[in-house]
N, C-alpha and C positions, 0 to 999 in steps of 0.2 A: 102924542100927549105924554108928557112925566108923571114921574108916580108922583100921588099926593098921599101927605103925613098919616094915617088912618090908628096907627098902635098906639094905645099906652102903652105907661109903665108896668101894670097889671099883665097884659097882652107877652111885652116882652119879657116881666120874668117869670111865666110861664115858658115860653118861649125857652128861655134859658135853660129850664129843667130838662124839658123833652130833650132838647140837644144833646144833655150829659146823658141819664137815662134811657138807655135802648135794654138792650140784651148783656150788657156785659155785667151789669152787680147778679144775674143769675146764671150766667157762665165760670166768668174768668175767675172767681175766690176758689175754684180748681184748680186752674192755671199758676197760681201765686200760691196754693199748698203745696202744690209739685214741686217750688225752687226753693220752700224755707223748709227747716227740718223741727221750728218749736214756737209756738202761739205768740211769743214776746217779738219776735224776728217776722212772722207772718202779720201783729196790728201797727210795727213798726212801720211795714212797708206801708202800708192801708193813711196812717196817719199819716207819714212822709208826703205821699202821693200827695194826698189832699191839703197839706200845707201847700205843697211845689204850686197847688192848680188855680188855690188860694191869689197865690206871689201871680201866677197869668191872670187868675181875672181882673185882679188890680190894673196888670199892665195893659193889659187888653180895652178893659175901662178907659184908661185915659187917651189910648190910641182912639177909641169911638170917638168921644168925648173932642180930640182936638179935632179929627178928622171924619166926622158925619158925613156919609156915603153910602147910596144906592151901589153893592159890590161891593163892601169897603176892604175884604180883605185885599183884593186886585190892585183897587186904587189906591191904598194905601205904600204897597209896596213898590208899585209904577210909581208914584211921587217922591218918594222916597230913594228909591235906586234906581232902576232903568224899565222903563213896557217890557221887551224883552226878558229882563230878567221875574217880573213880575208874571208875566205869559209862563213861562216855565213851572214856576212854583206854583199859581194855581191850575195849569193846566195835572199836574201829578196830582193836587190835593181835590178835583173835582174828581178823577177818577178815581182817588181811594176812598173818597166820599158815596161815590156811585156801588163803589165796590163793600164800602161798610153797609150800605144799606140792602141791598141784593143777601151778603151775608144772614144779617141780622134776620130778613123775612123768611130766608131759609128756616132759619131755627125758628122762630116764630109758627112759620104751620106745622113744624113737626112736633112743635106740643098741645096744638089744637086739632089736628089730624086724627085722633082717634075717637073726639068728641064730638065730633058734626058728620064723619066723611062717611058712609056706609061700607060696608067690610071690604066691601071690593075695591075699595079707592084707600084702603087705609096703608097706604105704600107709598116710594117715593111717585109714581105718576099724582094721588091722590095730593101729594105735599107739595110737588109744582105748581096741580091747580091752585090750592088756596094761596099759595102765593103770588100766583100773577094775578088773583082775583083781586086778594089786598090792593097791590099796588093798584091795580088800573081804579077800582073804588076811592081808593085818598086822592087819586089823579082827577077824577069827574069833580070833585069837592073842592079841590084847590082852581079847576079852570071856573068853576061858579065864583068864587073869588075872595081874596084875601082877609076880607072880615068874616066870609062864611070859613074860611079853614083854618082862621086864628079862634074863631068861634068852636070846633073841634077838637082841637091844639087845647084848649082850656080842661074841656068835658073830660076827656083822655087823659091829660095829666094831673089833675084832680084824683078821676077813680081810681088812677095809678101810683099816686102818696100814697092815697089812701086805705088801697092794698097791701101797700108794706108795712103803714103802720098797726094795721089790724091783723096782720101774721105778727110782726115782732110783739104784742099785745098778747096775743095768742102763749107765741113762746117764753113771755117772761108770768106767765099764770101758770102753765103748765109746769110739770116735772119729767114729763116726759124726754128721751133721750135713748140714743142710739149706740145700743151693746158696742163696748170698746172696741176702737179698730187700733191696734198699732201703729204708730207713725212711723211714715220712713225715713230713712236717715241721706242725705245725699251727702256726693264725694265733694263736691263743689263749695269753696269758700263764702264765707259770711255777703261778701264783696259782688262776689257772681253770682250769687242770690237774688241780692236786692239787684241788681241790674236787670237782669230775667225778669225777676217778679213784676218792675217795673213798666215792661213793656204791658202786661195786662193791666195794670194799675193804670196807668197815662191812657191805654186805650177807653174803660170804664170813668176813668172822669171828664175825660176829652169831649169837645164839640161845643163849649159854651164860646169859641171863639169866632165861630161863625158869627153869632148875636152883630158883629159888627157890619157883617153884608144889609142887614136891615136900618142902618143908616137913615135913608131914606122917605121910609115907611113910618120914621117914629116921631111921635107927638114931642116939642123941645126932649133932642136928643142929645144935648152936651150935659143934661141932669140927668134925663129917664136912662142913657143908654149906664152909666158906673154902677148907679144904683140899684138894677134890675140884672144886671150881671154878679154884681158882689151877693146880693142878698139869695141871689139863685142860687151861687156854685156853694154859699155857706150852707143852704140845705140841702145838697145834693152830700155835703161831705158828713152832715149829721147823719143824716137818714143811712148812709152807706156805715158808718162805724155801728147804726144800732144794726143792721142786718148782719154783719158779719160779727158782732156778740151771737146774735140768735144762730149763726151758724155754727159756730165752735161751743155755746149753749147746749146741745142739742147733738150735733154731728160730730165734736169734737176733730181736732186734725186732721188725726187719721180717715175721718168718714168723710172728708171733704176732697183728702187725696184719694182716695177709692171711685168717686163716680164724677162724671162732670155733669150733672143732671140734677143738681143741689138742692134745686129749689122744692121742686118734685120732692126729691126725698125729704126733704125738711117739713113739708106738709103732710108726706103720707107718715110719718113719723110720730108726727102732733095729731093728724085726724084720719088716718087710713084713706080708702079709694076718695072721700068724698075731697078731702085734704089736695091730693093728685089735681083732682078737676079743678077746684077753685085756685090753684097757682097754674094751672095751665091755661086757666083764663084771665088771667094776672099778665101771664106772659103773652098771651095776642095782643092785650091791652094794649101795652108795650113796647110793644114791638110796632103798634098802627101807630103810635104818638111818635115815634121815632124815625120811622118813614115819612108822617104828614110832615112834621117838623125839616126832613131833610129837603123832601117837595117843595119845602115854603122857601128856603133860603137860599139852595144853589144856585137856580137859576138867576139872583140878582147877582153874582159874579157875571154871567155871561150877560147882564144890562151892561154891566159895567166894562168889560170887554169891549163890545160894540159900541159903547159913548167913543172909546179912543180910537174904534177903526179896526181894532184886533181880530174882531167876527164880522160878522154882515150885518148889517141893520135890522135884517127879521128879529137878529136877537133881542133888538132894544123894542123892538116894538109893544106898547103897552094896550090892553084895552083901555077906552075911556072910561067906561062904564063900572067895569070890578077891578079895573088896576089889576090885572093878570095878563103875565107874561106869556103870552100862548103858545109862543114856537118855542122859545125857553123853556118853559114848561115841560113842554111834550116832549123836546129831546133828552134832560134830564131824567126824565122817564124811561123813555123807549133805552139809555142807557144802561137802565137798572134792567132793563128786562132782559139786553141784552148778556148783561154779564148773570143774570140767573142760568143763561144757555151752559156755564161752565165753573160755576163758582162747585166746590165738592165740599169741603166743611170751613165750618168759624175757623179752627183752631190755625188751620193752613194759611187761613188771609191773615194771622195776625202779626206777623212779622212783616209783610208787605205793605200790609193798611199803614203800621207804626213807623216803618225805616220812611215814607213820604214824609206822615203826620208832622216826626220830631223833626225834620229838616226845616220842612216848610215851617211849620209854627216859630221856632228857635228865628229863624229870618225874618217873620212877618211880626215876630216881639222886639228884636232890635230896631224894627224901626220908630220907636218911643226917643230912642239917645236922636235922631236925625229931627221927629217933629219938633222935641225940644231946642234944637238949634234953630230951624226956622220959624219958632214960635211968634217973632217979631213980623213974620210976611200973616199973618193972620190975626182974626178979631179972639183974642184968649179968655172973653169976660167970663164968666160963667165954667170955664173949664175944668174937668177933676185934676186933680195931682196927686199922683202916687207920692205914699209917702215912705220913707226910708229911699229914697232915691238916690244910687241907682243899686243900691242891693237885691230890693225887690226881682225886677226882671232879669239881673244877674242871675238869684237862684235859681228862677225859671228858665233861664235859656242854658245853663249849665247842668242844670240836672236833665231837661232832653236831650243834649248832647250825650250825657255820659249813657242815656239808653238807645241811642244812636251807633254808637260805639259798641254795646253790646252784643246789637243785633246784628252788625257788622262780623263782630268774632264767631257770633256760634251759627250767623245764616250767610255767608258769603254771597249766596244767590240773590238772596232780598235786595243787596246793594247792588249788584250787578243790575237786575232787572231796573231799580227805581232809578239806576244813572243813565241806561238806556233809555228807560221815558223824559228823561229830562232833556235831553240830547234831541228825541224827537220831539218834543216841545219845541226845542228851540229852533228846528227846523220846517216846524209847520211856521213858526211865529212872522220869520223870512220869508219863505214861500205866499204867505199872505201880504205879511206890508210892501214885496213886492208887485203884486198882483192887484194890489189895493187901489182903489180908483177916488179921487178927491171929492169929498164928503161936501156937498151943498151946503152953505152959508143959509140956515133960515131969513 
C-alpha cells in the first residue's frame, strides 16, 4: 500500500523548525567566535548565513512545489540528472545525516547527564546510555506512526521556541553580564574568516531541505510544501539573531571564544546552578525534536530509492494501518546507533557532516534551472516561483560552494574521505542494478 497525504501545513512547518534546530545555535556561536575577531564581522556572518538559507528555502520551495515526492530529495535528482548520480549524492547525504544525528544525541545527554544519571553513571558509560535510550524511545514513537510522531515533532518544538524565547526575555530584563574576556585576535584574513565561520553557520541553519522527502505525506503540497518552508526558515533566522544578541548581551566575544558550553554559561550567568538545569533541559528538548524530526524523514529517501529498484522492496514497504516504514525505519536507526559505536566529539564531525551537506545541497538546488526547462511535461497550476530568478539559487548554490572550498583548504582529509564515499556509492549503486531482478508489473 502507499503512503496516504496525512500532514498539514501546521504539521510541516513545524517540521521545518525541528529540522533547522538541533544542537547547533547552542554549540557552534563558539565555533564562529573562534574565526572572527569583532561583533560586526561575527553578526555579519550570522545574517549572511541566514539571508544564503533564506535564498535555499525559496529554491527548495519551488523544487517541492513542481516536484511532490515520497523521497523527494532522491527523486528529484534521479529525474533531473541520472539514478546513479542521484544514489551517490543521497547515499553520502543519508550518512551525514545519520552521522549529524548520532552527533547531536551525543551532546545532548551530556548536558542532561548530571541531572537524571546517579553519581556512578555520571560519565561517558552513563552518556551512551541516555543516548541510545533517546534514540531507541523516539524510534518506538515513530513505529506507532506518523501522525503519533508528527503529533511529538509539535509538543517538542513548541516547548523548544519557547525556551528560547523565555531565556532571550530573561536576558533582555536582566543586567546581568559576564566580567570582560578579551577577544582574540586571529592571523587569518576577513575572507577566511567568513568561509570558516561559515561551515558552522550552514551547519546551524541547515536541514529545512529535507521538508521536500515529505512530498508525499503532505496535505495539497504544491501550496502547503513553499509556504511552510519559507515561513519556518524566516523564524528559525529571527529566533537565531535574537539568541546570538543575548549571547554577546551577556558573554560578550571574548566569553563566547573561551568556552563551547554557551548556552549553560549564559544561564548560569543570569540565574546560577538553577540557570544550568533549566538550559540543560532546553538542550535534551532539543536535541529529542531533532532526532524525532531526523527519524521522520530519512527513511522516505530510501521509499524512494526502492520505488526505482535502487534498495529492495523491504524498503518501500509501508504499513497500511500507521503508514510507517518499518524496515526503513529500523535501519535508519540501527544506523544511528551504529555510528554512536565511534562518533568522539560535535566539533570533529563538522567538517565532514558540511564537505557532503554543501556538495549535495548545491546539486540537489540546481536542479530548479532543469525542472524549469521541463516545466511543460508537467501540470504547473498551482506551482510556487521563485522570484528574482535565477539569482536567488545562484547565491545559494555559490555561497555553498565557496564553503566547500574552504573546507577543502584547511581539511584536506574531509575531501578525501567524502570523494571516497562517493566512489563507493557509486559502486554499490552498480553492484545492485546489476544484481537487480525485474520488479513485478502490479
Amino acid at each position: 500500500m502507499g503512503i496516504i497525504p496525512k500532514l498539514n501545513r501546521f504539521d510541516l512547518y513545524m517540521i521545518v523548525i525541528s529540522l533547522i534546530i538541533g544542537m547547533g545555535i547552542f554549540a557552534t556561536p563558539y565555533e564562529v567566535a573562534n574565526h572572527t575577531d569583532n561583533v560586526y564581522l561575527y553578526f555579519a556572518v550570522w545574517i549572511f548565513g541566514g539571508a544564503v538559507s533564506l535564498c535555499g528555502a525559496l529554491t527548495f520551495a519551488e523544487i517541492g512545489s513542481r516536484y511532490p515526492n515520497t523521497g523527494g530529495f532522491y527523486k528529484v535528482v534521479s529525474y533531473c540528472f541520472n539514478p546513479a548520480f542521484a544514489f551517490m549524492i543521497n547515499w553520502v547525504l543519508v550518512i551525514s545525516n545519520a552521522a549529524s544525528v548520532a552527533a547531536v544525541a551525543l551532546i545532548g545527554a551530556e548536558y542532561i547527564d548530571p541531572l537524571v544519571m546517579p553519581p556512578g553513571l555520571q560519565n561517558t558509560l552513563g552518556v551512551r546510555i541516555l543516548t541510545v535510550s533517546s534514540v531507541l524511545i523516539l524510534y518506538i514513537i515513530n513505529y506507532i506512526g506518523i501522525k503519533m510522531s508528527a503529533r511529538t515533532q509539535n509538543v517538542l518544538t513548541i516547548f523548544k521556541v519557547l525556551m528560547i524565547l523565555i531565556l532571550c526575555a530573561a536576558v533582555f530584563k536582566s543586567d546581568a553580564t559576564l566580567p570582560a574576556v578579551q577577544v582574540l585576535q586571529h592571523p587569518v584574513s576577513n575572507l577566511t574568516g567568513l568561509g570558516l565561520s561559515l561551515v558552522a553557520v550552514f551547519f546551524t541553519y541547515g536541514g529545512y531541505q529535507q521538508t521536500i522527502n515529505f512530498g508525499g505525506d503532505i496535505i495539497n503540497p504544491k501550496k502547503n510544501i513553499p509556504k511552510a518552508i519559507f515561513w519556518g526558515v524566516l523564524t528559525v533566522v529571527i529566533l537565531y539573531l535574537l539568541i546570538n544578541l543575548c549571547y554577546i548581551k551577556v558573554l560578550g566575544l571574548g566569553g563566547l571564544q573561551s568556552d563551547h558550553v554557551i548556552a549553560a554559561k549564559l544561564a548560569g550567568v543570569l540565574f546560577g546552578v538553577t540557570g544550568y538545569k533549566i538550559t540543560s533541559i532546553l538542550m535534551f528538548a532539543s536535541v529529542l525534536a531533532y532526532i524525532n524530526v531526523n527519524i521522520m524523514a530519512n527513511p522516505r529517501v530510501y521509499y524512494a530509492m526502492a520505488e526505482d529498484g535502487i534498495l529492495p522492496q523491504l524498503f518501500k514497504r509501508v504499513n497500511g494501518k500507521n503508514q510507517v516504514q518499518e524496515f526503513g525505519l529500523t535501519f535508519f536507526v540501527g544506523a544511528i546507533l551504529l555510528i554512536l559505536l565511534f562518533v568522539s566529539s560535535f566539533q570533529k564531525m563538522l567538517d565532514y557532516v558540511m564537505f557532503f551537506d554543501t556538495i549535495g545541497l548545491s546539486i540537489a538546488a540546481s536542479s530548479i534551472f532543469i525542472l524549469r526547462k521541463k516545466a511543460k511535461q508537467h501540470n504547473t497550476q498551482g506551482v510556487y516561483k521563485v522570484r528574482l530568478f535565477p539569482l536567488v539559487p545562484l547565491i545559494f548554490i555559490a555561497s555553498y560552494l565557496f564553503v566547500t572550498i574552504n573546507i577543502f583548504i584547511n581539511n584536506p582529509l574531509a575531501a578525501i574521505v567524502c570523494f571516497c564515499t562517493f566512489v563507493a556509492g557509486l559502486i554499490i549503486y552498480y553492484l545492485t542494478k546489476r544484481n537487480q531482478k525485474p520488479i513485478p508489473k502490479p
